[in-house]
N, CA, C and O of each residue as an XYZ file, in Angstrom:
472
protein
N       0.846     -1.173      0.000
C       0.000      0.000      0.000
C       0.894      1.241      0.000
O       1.804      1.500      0.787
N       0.499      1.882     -0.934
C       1.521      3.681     -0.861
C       1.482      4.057      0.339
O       0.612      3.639      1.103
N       2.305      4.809      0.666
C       2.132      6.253      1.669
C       1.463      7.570      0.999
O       1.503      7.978     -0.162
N       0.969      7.975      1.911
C       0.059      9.556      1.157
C       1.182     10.682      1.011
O       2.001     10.946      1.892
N       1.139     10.998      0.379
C       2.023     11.925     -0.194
C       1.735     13.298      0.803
O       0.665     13.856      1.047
N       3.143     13.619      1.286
C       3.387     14.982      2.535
C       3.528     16.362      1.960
O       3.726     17.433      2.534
N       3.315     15.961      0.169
C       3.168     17.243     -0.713
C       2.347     17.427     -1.311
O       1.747     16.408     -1.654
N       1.942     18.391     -1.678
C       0.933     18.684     -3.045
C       1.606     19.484     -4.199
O       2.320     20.486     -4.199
N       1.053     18.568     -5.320
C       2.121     19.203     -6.169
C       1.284     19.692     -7.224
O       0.367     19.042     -7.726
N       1.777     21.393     -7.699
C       0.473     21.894     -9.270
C       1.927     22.358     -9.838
O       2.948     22.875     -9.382
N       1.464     21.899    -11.044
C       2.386     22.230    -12.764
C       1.472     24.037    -12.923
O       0.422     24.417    -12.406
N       2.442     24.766    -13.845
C       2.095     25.768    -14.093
C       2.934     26.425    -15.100
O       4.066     26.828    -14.833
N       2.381     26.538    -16.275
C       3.448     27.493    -16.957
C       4.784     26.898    -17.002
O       5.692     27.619    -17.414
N       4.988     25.990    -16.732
C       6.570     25.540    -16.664
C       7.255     25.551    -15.270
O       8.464     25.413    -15.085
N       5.985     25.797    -13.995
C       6.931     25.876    -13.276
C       6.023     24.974    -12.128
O       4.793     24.953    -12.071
N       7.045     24.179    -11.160
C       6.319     23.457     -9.872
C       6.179     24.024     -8.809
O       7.064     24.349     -8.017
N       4.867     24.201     -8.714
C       4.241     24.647     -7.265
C       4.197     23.454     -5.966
O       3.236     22.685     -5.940
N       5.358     23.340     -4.826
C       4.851     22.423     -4.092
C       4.293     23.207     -2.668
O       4.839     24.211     -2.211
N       3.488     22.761     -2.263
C       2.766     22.880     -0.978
C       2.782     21.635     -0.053
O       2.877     20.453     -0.385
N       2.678     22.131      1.081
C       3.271     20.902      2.246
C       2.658     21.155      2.883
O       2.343     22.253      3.341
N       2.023     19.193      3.246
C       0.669     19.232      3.618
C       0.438     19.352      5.439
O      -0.500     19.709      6.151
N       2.144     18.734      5.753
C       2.021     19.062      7.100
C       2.389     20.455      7.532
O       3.144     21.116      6.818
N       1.931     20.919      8.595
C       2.192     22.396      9.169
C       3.503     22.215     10.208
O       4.320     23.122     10.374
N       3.565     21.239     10.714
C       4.879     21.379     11.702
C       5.905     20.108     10.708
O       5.735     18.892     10.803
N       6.581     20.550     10.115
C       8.132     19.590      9.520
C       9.426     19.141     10.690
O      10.649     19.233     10.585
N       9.030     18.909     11.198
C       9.494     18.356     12.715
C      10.344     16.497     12.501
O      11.451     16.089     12.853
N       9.348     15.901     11.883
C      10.012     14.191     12.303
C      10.519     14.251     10.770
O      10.233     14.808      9.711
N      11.749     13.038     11.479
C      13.097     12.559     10.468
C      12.647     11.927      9.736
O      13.163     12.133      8.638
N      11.656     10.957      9.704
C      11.187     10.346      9.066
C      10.155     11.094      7.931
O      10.209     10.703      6.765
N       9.160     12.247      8.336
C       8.986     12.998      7.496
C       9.791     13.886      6.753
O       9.561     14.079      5.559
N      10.724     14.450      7.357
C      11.888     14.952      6.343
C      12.313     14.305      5.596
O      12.724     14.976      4.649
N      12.489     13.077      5.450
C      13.216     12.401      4.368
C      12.384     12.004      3.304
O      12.734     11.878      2.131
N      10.867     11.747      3.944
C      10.139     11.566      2.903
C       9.951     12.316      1.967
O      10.048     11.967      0.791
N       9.512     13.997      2.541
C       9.298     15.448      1.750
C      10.714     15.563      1.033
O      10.615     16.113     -0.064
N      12.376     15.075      1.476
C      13.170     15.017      0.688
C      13.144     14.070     -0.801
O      13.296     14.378     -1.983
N      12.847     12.661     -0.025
C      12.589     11.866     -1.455
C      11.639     12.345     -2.332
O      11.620     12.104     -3.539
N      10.971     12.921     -1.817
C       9.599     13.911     -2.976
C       9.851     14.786     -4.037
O       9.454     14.901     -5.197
N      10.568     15.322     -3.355
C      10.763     16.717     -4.155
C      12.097     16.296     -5.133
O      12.303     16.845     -6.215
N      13.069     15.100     -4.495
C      14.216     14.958     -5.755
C      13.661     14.161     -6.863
O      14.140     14.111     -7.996
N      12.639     13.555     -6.456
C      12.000     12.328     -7.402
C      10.782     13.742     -8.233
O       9.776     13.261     -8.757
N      10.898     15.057     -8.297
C      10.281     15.929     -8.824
C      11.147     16.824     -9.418
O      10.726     17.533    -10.332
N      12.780     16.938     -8.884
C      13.954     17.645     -9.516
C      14.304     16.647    -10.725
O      14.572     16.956    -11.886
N      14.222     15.199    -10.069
C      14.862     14.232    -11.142
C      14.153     13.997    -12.885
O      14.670     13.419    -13.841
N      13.083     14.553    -12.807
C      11.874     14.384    -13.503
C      11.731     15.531    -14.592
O      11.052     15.621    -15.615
N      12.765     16.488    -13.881
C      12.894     17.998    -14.945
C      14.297     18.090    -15.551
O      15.332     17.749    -14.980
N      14.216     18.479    -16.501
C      15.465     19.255    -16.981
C      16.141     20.089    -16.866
O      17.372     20.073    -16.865
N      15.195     21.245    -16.711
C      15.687     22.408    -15.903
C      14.558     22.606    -15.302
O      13.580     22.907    -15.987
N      14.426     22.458    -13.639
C      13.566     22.667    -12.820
C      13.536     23.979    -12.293
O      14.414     24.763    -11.933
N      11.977     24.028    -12.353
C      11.877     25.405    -11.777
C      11.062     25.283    -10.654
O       9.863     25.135    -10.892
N      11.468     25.312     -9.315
C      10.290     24.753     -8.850
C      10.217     26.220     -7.291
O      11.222     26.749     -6.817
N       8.980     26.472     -6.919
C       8.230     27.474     -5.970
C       7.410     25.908     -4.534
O       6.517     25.062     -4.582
N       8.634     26.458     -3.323
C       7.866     25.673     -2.285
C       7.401     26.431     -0.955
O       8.133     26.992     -0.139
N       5.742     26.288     -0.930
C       4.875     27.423     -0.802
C       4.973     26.881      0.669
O       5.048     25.671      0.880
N       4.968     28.139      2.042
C       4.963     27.850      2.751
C       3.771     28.140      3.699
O       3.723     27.961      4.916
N       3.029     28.523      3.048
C       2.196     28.916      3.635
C       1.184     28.002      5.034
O       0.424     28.467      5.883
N       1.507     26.943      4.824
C       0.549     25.840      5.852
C       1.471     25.519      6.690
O       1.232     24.603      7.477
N       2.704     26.169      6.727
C       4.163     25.428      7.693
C       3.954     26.290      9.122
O       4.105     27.511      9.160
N       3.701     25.735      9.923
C       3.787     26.237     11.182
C       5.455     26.579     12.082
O       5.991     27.629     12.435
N       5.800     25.325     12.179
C       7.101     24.738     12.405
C       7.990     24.069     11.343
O       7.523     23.462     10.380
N       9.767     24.273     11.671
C      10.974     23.426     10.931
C      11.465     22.942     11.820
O      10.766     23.211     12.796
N      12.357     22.308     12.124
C      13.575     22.048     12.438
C      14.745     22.037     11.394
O      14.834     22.065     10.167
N      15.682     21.978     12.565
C      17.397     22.034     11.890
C      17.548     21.097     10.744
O      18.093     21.414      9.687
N      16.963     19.752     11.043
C      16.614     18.710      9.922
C      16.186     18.958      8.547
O      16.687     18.491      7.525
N      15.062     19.861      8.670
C      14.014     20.135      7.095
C      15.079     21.295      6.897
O      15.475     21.266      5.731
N      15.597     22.168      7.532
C      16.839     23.474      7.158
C      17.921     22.356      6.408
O      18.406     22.922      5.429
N      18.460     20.938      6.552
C      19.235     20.497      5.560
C      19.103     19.825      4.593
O      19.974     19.597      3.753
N      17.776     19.354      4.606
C      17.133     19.067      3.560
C      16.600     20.187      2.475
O      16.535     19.921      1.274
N      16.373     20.959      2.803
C      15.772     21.856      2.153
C      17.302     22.548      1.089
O      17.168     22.791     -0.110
N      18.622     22.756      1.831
C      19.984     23.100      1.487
C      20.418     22.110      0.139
O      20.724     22.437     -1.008
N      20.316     20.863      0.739
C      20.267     19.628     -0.133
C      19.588     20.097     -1.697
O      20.035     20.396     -2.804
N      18.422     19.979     -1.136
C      17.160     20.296     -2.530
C      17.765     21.435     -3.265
O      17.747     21.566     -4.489
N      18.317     22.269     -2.385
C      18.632     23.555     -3.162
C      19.818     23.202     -3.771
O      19.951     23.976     -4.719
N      20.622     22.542     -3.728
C      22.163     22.138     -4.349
C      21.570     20.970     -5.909
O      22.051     20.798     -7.029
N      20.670     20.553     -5.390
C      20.565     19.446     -6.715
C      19.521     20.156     -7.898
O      19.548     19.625     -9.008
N      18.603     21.339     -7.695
C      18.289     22.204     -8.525
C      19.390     22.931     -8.867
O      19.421     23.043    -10.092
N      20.320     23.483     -8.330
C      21.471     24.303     -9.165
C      22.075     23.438     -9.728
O      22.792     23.888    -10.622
N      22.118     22.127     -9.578
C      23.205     21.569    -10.160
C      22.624     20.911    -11.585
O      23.465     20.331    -12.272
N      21.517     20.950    -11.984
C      20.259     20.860    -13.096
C      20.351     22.360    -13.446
O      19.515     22.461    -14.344
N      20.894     23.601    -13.251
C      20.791     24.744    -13.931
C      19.706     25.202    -13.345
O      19.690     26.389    -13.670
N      18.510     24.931    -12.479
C      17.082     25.250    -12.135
C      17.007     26.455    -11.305
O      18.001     27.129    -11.036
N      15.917     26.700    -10.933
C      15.615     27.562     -9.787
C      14.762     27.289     -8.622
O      13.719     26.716     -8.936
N      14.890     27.513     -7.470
C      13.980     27.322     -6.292
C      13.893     28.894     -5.660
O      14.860     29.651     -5.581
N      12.540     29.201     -5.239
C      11.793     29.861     -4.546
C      11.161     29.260     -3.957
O      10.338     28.454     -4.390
N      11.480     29.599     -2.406
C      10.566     30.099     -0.991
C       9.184     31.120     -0.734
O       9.255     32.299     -0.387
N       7.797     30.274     -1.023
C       6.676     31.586     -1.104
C       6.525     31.216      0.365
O       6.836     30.135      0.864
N       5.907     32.468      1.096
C       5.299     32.786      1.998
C       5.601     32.105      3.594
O       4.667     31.620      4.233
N       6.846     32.131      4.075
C       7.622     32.230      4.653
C       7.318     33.481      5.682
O       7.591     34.643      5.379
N       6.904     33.219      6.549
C       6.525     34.386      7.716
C       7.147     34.185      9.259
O       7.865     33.265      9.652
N       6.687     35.235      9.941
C       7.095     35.024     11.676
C       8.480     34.351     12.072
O       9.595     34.654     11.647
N       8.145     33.380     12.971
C       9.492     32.621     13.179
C      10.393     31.502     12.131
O      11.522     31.039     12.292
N       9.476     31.305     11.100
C      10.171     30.315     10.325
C      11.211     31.490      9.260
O      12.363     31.267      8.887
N      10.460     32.606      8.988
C      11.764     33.667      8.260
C      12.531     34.069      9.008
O      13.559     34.462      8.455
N      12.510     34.196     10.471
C      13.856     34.586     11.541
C      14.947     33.194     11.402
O      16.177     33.181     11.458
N      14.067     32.170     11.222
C      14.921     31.497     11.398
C      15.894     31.037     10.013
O      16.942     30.400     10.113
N      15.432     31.401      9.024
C      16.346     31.747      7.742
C      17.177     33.502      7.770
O      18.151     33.886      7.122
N      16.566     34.044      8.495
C      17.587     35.327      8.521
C      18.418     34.754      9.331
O      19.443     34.469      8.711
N      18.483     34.365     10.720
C      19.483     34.348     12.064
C      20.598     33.290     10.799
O      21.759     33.575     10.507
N      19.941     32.304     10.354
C      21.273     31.500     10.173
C      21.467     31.707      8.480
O      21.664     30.699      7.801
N      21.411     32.907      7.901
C      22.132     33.890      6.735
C      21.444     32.703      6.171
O      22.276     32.388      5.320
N      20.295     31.652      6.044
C      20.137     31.147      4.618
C      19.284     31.725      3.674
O      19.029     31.137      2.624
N      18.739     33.008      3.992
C      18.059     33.959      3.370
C      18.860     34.710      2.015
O      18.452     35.439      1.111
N      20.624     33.964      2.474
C      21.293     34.709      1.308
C      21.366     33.438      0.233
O      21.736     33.542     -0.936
N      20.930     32.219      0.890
C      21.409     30.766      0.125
C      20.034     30.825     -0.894
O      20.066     30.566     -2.097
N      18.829     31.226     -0.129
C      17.656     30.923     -1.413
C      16.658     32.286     -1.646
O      16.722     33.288     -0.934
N      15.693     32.106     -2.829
C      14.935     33.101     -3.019
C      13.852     32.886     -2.206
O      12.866     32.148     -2.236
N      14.371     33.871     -1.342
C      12.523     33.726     -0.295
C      11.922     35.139     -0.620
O      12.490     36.215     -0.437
N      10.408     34.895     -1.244
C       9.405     35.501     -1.904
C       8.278     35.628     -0.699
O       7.919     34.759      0.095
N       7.848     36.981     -0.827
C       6.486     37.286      0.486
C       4.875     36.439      0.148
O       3.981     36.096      0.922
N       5.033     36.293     -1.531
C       3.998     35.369     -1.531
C       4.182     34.423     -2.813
O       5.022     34.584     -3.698
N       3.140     33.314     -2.727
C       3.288     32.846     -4.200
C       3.575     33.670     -5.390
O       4.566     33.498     -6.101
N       2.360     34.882     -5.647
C       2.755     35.173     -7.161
C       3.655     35.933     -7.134
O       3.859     36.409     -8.251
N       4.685     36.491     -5.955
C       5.861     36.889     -5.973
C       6.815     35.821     -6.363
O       7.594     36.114     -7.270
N       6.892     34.693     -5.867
C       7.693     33.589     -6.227
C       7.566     33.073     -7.621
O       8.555     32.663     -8.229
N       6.178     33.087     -8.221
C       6.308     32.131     -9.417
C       6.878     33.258    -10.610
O       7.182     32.774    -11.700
N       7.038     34.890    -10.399
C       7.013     35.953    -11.284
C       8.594     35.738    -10.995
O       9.184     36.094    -12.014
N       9.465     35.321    -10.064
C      10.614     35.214     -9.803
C      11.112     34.133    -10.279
O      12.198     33.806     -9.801
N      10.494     33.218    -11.372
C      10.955     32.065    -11.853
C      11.009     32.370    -12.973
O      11.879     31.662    -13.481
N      10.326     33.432    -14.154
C      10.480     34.177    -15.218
C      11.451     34.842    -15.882
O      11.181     35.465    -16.909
């Protein structure tokens, strides 16, 4: 039997919208899954363009911060792009405090992010 998928994923114009279905990204075991997701969605493009919407994320941990680093190294390394939509409160302090605000494009909302994939 599958596992339910911890993403939602919409095509657009050429570009991938993912949304994440849990609000707190907390367990290892879910990090790795939302990791195997999204490379088995980098692996699948040529040049990926992909927007991961944060809007339903309550909570990270240090964990989904290296996964997420990860994801971001195997889209550059495909030529692609990744944007961060809607990223607020403590989860954007916690990309300012540890400078990864300079590592990715974090966008105030989706159609800021997907106009940043253009």
């Amino acid at each position: 039997m599958a596992e339910n998928s911890l993403l939602q994923i919409f095509e657009r114009d050429g570009i991938t919208n993912v949304e994440f279905v849990e609000s707190n990204i907390l367990d290892e075991v879910c990090i790795r899954r939302i990791g195997d997701e999204l490379t088995a969605v980098i692996d699948r493009k040529g040049c990926p363009k992909i927007v991961l919407n944060f809007q339903n994320v309550n909570a990270l941990s240090s964990s989904a911060l290296g996964m997420l680093i990860t994801v971001n190294a195997k889209i550059g390394d495909k030529k692609g792009k990744l944007a961060l939509a809607s990223l607020e409160g403590p989860i954007r302090d916690v990309f300012r405090i540890t400078k990864l605000d300079k590592a990715f494009t974090l966008c105030d909302s989706l159609a800021d992010a997907m106009s940043s994939m253009r």
